[in-house]
ZADREN-476732 format. One line per field, with one value per residue (C-alpha): x, y negated, z negated; residue in three letters. Coordinates in Angstrom, 1 decimal. Layout:
BEGIN
X = X:...
Y = Y:...
Z = Z:...
resn = ala:...
This chain:
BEGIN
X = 14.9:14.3:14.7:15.2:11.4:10.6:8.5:6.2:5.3:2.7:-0.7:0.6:1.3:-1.1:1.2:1.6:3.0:5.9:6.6:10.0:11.2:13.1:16.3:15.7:18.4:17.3:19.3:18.4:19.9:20.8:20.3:22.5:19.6:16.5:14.6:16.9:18.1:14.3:13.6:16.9:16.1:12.2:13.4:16.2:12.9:11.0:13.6:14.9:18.6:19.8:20.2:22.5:23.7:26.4:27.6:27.9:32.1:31.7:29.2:28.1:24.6:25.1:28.1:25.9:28.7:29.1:25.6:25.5:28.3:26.8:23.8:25.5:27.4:25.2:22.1:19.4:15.4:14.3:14.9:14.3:15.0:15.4:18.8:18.6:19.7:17.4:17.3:15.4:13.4:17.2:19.1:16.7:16.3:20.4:21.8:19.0:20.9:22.6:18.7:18.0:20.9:21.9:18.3:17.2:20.9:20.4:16.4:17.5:20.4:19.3:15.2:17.0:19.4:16.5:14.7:17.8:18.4:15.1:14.5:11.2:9.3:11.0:9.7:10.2:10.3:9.6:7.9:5.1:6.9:5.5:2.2:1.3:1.6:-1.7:-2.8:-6.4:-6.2:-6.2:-3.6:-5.0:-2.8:-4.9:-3.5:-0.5:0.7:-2.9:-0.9:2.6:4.6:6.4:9.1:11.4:11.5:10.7:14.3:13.7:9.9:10.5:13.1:10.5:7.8:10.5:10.8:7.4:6.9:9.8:8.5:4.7:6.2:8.8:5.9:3.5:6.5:8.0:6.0:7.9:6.3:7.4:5.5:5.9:5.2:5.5:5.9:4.9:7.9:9.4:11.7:12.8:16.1:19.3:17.3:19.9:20.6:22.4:21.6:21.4:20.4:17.9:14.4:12.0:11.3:15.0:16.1:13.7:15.1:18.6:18.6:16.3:18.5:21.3:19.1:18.1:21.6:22.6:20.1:21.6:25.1:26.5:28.9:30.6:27.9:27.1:30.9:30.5:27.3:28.3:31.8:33.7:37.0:36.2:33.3:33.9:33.6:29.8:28.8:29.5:27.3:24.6:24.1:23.8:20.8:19.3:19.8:20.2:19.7:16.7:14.8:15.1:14.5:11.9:12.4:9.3:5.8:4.9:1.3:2.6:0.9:3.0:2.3:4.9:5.6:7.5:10.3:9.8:6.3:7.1:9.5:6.5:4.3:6.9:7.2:3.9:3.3:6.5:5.1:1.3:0.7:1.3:2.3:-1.6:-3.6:-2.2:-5.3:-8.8:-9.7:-10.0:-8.2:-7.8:-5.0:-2.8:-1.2:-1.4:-0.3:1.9:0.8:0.8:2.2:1.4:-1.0:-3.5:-3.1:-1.1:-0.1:0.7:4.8:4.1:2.3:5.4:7.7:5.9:5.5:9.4:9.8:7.7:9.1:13.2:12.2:13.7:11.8:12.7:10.9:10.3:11.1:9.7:11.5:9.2:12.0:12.7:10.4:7.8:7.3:3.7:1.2:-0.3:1.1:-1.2:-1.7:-5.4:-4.3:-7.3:-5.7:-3.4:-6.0:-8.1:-4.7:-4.6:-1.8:-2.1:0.2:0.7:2.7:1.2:3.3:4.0:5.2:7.3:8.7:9.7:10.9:13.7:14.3:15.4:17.7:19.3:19.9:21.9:23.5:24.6:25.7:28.1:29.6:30.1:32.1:34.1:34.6:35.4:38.0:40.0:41.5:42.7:45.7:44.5:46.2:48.3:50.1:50.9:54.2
Y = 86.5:88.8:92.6:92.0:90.4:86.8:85.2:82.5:81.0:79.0:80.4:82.2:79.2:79.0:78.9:75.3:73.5:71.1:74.4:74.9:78.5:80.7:80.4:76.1:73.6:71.8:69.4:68.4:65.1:64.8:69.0:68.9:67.0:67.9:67.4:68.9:71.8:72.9:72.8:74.6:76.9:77.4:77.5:80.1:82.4:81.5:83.1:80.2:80.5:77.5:75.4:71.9:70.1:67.7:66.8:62.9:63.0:64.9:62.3:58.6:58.6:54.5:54.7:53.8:55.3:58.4:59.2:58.6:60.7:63.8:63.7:63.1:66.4:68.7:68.2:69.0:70.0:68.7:66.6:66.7:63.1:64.2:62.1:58.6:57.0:57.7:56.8:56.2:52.6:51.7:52.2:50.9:47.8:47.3:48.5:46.4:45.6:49.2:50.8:48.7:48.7:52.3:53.7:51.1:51.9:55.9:55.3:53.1:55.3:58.6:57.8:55.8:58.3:61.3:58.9:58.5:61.8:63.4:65.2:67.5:66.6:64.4:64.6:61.7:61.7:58.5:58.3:56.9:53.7:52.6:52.0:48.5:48.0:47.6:50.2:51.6:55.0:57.6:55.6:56.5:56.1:53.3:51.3:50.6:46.7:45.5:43.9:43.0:46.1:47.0:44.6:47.1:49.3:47.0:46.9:50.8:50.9:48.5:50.6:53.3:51.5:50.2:53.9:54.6:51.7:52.6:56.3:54.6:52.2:54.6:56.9:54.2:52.7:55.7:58.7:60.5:63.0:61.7:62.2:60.1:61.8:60.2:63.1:62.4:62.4:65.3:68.2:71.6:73.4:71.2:68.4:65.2:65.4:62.1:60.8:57.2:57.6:60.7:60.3:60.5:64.6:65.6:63.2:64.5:67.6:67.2:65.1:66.9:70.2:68.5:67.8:71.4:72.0:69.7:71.2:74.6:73.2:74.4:71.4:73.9:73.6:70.5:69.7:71.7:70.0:66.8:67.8:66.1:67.2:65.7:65.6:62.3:61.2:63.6:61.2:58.4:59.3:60.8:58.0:55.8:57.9:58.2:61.4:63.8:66.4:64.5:62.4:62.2:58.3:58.6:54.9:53.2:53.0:56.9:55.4:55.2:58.2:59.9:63.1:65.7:68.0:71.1:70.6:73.8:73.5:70.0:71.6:73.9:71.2:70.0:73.1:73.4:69.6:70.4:73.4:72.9:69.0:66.5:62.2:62.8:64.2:61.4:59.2:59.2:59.8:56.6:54.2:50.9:49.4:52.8:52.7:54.2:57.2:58.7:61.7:61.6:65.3:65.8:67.7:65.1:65.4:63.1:63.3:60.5:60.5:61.0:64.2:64.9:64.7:66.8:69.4:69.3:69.7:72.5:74.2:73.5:74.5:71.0:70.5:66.4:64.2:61.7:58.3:55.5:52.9:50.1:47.8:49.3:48.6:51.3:50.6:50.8:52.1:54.8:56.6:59.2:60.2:60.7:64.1:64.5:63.9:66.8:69.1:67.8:68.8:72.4:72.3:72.8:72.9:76.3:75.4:73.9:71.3:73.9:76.6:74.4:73.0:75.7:77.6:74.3:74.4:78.1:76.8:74.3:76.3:79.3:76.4:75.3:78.4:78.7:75.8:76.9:80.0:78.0:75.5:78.5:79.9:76.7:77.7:80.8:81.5:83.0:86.3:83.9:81.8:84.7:84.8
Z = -22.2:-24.9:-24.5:-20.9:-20.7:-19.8:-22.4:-22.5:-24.6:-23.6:-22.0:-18.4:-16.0:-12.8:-9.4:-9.0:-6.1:-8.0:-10.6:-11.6:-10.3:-12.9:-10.5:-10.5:-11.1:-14.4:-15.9:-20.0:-20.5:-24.3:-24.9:-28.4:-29.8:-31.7:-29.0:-26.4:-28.0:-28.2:-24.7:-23.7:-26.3:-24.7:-21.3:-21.8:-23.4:-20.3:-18.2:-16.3:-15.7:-13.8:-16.4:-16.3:-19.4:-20.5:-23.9:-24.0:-23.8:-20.2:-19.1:-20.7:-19.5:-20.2:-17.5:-14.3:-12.0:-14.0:-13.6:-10.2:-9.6:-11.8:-9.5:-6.6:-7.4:-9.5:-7.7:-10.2:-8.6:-12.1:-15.1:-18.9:-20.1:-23.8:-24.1:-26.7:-28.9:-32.6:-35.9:-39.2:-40.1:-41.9:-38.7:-36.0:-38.0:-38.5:-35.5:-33.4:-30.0:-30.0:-29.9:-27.0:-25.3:-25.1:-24.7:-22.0:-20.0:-20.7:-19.0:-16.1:-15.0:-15.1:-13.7:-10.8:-9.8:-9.9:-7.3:-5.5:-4.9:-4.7:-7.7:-7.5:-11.1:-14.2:-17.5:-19.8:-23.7:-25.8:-29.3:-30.8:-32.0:-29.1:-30.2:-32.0:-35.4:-36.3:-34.1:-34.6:-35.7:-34.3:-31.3:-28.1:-24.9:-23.7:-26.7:-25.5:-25.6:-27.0:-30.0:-31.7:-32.0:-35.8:-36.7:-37.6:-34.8:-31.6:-29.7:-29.6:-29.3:-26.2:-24.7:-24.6:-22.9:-20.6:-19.9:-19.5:-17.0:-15.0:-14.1:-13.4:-11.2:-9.4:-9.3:-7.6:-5.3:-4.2:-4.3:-7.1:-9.6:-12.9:-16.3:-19.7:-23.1:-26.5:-28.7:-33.1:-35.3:-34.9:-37.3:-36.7:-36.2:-35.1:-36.9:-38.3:-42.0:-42.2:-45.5:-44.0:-40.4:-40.4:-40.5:-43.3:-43.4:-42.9:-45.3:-48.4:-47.9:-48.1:-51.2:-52.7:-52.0:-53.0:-56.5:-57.0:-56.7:-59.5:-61.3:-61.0:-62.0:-58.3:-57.9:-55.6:-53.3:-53.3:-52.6:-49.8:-48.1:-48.4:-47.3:-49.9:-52.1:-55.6:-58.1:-58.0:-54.3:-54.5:-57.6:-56.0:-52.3:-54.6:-56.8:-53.6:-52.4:-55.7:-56.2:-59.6:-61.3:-63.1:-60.1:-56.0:-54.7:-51.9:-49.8:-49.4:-51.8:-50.4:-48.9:-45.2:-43.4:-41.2:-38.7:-38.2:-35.3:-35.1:-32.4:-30.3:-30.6:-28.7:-26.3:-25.4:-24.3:-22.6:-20.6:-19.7:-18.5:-16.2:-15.0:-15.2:-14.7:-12.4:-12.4:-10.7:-13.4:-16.1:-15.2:-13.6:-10.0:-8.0:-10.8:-9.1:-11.6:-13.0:-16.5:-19.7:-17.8:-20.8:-23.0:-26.4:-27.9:-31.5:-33.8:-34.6:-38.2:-40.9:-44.5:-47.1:-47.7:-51.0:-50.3:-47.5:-50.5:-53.0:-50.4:-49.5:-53.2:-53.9:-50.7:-51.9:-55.4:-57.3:-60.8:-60.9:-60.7:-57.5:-57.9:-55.0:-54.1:-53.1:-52.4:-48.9:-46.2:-45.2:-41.6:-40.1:-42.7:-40.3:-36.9:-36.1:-32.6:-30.5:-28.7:-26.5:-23.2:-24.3:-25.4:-22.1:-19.8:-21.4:-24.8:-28.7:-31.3:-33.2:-36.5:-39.3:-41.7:-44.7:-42.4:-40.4:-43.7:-45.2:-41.7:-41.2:-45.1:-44.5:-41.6:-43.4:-46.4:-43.5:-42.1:-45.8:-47.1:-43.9:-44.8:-48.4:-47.1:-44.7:-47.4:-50.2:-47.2:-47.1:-50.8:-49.3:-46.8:-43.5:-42.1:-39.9:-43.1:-45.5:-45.8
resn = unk:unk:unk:unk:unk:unk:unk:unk:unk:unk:unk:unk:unk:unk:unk:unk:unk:unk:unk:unk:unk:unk:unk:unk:unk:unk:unk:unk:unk:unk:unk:unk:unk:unk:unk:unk:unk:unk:unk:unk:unk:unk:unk:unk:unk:unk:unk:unk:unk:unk:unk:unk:unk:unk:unk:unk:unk:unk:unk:unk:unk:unk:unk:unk:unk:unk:unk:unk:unk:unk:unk:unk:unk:unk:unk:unk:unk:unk:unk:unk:unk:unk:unk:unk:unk:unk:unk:unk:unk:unk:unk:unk:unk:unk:unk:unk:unk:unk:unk:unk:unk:unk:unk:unk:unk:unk:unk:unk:unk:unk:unk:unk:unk:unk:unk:unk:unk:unk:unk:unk:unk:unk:unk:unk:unk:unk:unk:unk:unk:unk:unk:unk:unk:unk:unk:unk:unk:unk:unk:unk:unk:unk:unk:unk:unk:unk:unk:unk:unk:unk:unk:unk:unk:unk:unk:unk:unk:unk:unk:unk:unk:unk:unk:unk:unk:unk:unk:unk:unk:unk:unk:unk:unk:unk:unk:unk:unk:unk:unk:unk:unk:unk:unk:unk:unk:unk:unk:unk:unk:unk:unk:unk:unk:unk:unk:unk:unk:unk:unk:unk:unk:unk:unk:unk:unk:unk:unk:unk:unk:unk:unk:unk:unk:unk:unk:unk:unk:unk:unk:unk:unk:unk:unk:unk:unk:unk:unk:unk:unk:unk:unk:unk:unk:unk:unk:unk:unk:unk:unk:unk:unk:unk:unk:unk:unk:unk:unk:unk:unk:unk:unk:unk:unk:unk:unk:unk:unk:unk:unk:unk:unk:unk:unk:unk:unk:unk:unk:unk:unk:unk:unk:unk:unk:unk:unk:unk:unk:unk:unk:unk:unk:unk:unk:unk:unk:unk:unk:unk:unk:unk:unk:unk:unk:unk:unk:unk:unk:unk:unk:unk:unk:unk:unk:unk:unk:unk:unk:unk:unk:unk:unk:unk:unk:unk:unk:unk:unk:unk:unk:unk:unk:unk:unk:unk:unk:unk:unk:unk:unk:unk:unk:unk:unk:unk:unk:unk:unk:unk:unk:unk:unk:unk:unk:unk:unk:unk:unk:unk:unk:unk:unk:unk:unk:unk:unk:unk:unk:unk:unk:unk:unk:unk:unk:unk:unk:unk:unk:unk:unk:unk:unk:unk:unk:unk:unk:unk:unk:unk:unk:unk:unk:unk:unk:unk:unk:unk:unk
């Protein structure tokens, strides 16, 4: 709501007879996410007020019993599979049998038990990892499995056409109304900012924050983002990141091409295909073997991650100069998604790279100067301690 007016975001939705109601029980699995927060965040301006979440401690979405028992109980009319288990190229190709594991338990558990207990419409979020590595460009839906999939990535990109194959199947055995998108990479608020484990876009512009802040001479600050006591302990992190004052190490040559999304643009098209589409308009009329049913979501343009970086350091204001580090791997050399059958079904995005950029640079930099206070109020007794 805002000033007591539903809002929509998207064009006004047609009566549809699977829509969610504003009064509808909707469960988002994995709603402290990127991708989660965005669609509770769209939802809640939509008007819809029913809305069921979980943080992982009150329910293990790998815990098969636990799941059941939440549905059992809570009942949800729809689903927002948003929940898994992400990472950067670094920490899908280290932590290989956790990306498999987790997101292929989190899938099973929570598509089975919307079957089982007859949820109304499920919507399904993977990722473009799924497509091939040497994918033509731009990667339609149909090229799904054609060729080997990117070394790298493959326990998780499997996971996800596990996922994708599991609603088509359920869908084609049982009658449900489940739909499949593989959203771009995405960024926006609520983003993760782990120096290690983030992806590519996040990453830049932490370190290269955390550079322009060297170059101002705020250790302060910089003590405070990386939420450290001593000069010391911050030299140490920021040398192991390649980061100064001087130069920001970008991983990789810079050539991969890489598309971008802004998250509540993707929550948006998310919306819609819940409220607007059906598991029956993912394919043609008359189809005699169904698959390829998924929907790409992106904005069917890419940019170089060298151009990426310059444009996060132009945005954060850092002088250095960027250093690539051709010694770490750069994954598939292109990932940019065919988004006809989105435009055909009735979505497009609305924010552009450089206005997204600089709108979750802006976020990060409130959410950074919060913790400077906080940090700043540690050296001070609180009305409870004076003495």
């Amino acid at each position: 709501m805002e000033d007591g007016r539903r809002v929509s975001l998207s064009s006004v939705l047609r009566p549809h007879g699977s829509a969610m109601k504003y009064n509808s029980r909707i469960f988002i699995a994995g709603h402290r996410g990127l991708v989660g927060s965005a669609i509770v965040k769209r939802l809640q301006l939509g008007g819809y007020t029913n809305l069921v979440t979980r943080t992982r401690a009150e329910l293990d979405l790998t815990n098969q019993q636990a799941v059941a028992d939440f549905f059992a109980a809570e009942k949800p009319e729809y689903v927002f599979l948003a929940a898994a288990k992400v990472g950067g190229i670094v920490a899908n190709n280290v932590y290989r049998a956790d990306f498999i594991y987790e997101n292929l338990a989190i899938q099973n558990n929570v598509i089975h038990q919307s079957w089982v207990h007859g949820v109304q419409k499920l919507l399904f979020l993977g990722s473009t990892c799924i497509y091939p590595r040497e994918c033509p460009q731009p990667m339609k839906e149909e090229y799904l499995l054609t060729s080997p999939l990117e070394y790298t990535n493959e326990p998780y990109a499997i996971a996800k056409i596990a996922g994708i194959k599991l609603c088509e199947s359920y869908n084609l055995q049982y009658g449900t109304n489940f739909i499949s998108v593989m959203p771009t990479n995405l960024y926006g608020p609520g983003d993760n900012f782990d120096l290690e484990k983030s992806h590519v876009l996040p990453a830049l512009l932490r370190k290269m924050h955390l550079a322009r802040l060297l170059e101002a001479g705020d250790m302060a600050a910089v003590l405070a983002d990386l939420e450290v006591g001593t000069e010391g302990e911050a030299r140490g992190i920021l040398e192991r990141f390649g980061v100064s004052a001087a130069n920001v190490q970008v991983w990789g040559s810079g050539n991969p091409r890489r598309e971008f999304l802004w998250s509540e643009d993707m929550a948006d098209a998310c919306v819609f295909l819940m409220q607007e589409r059906d598991f029956t308009d993912t394919y043609a009329p008359g189809a005699r073997e169904i698959r390829n049913t998924h929907i790409n979501i992106g904005t069917g343009a890419d940019v170089s991650i060298a151009e990426l970086a310059e444009l996060v350091r132009r945005t954060v204001g850092f002088g250095g100069r960027l250093e690539f580090d051709t010694g770490m791997p750069d994954g598939t050399i292109r990932k940019l998604t065919d988004v006809g059958k989105l435009r055909a079904l009735g979505w497009r995005h609305r924010v552009e790279l450089e206005e997204g950029v600089r709108r979750v640079y802006d976020w990060y930099r409130s959410r950074a100067q919060t913790r400077s206070v906080n940090s700043a109020l540690d050296f001070f007794p609180q009305n409870g301690d004076l003495k």
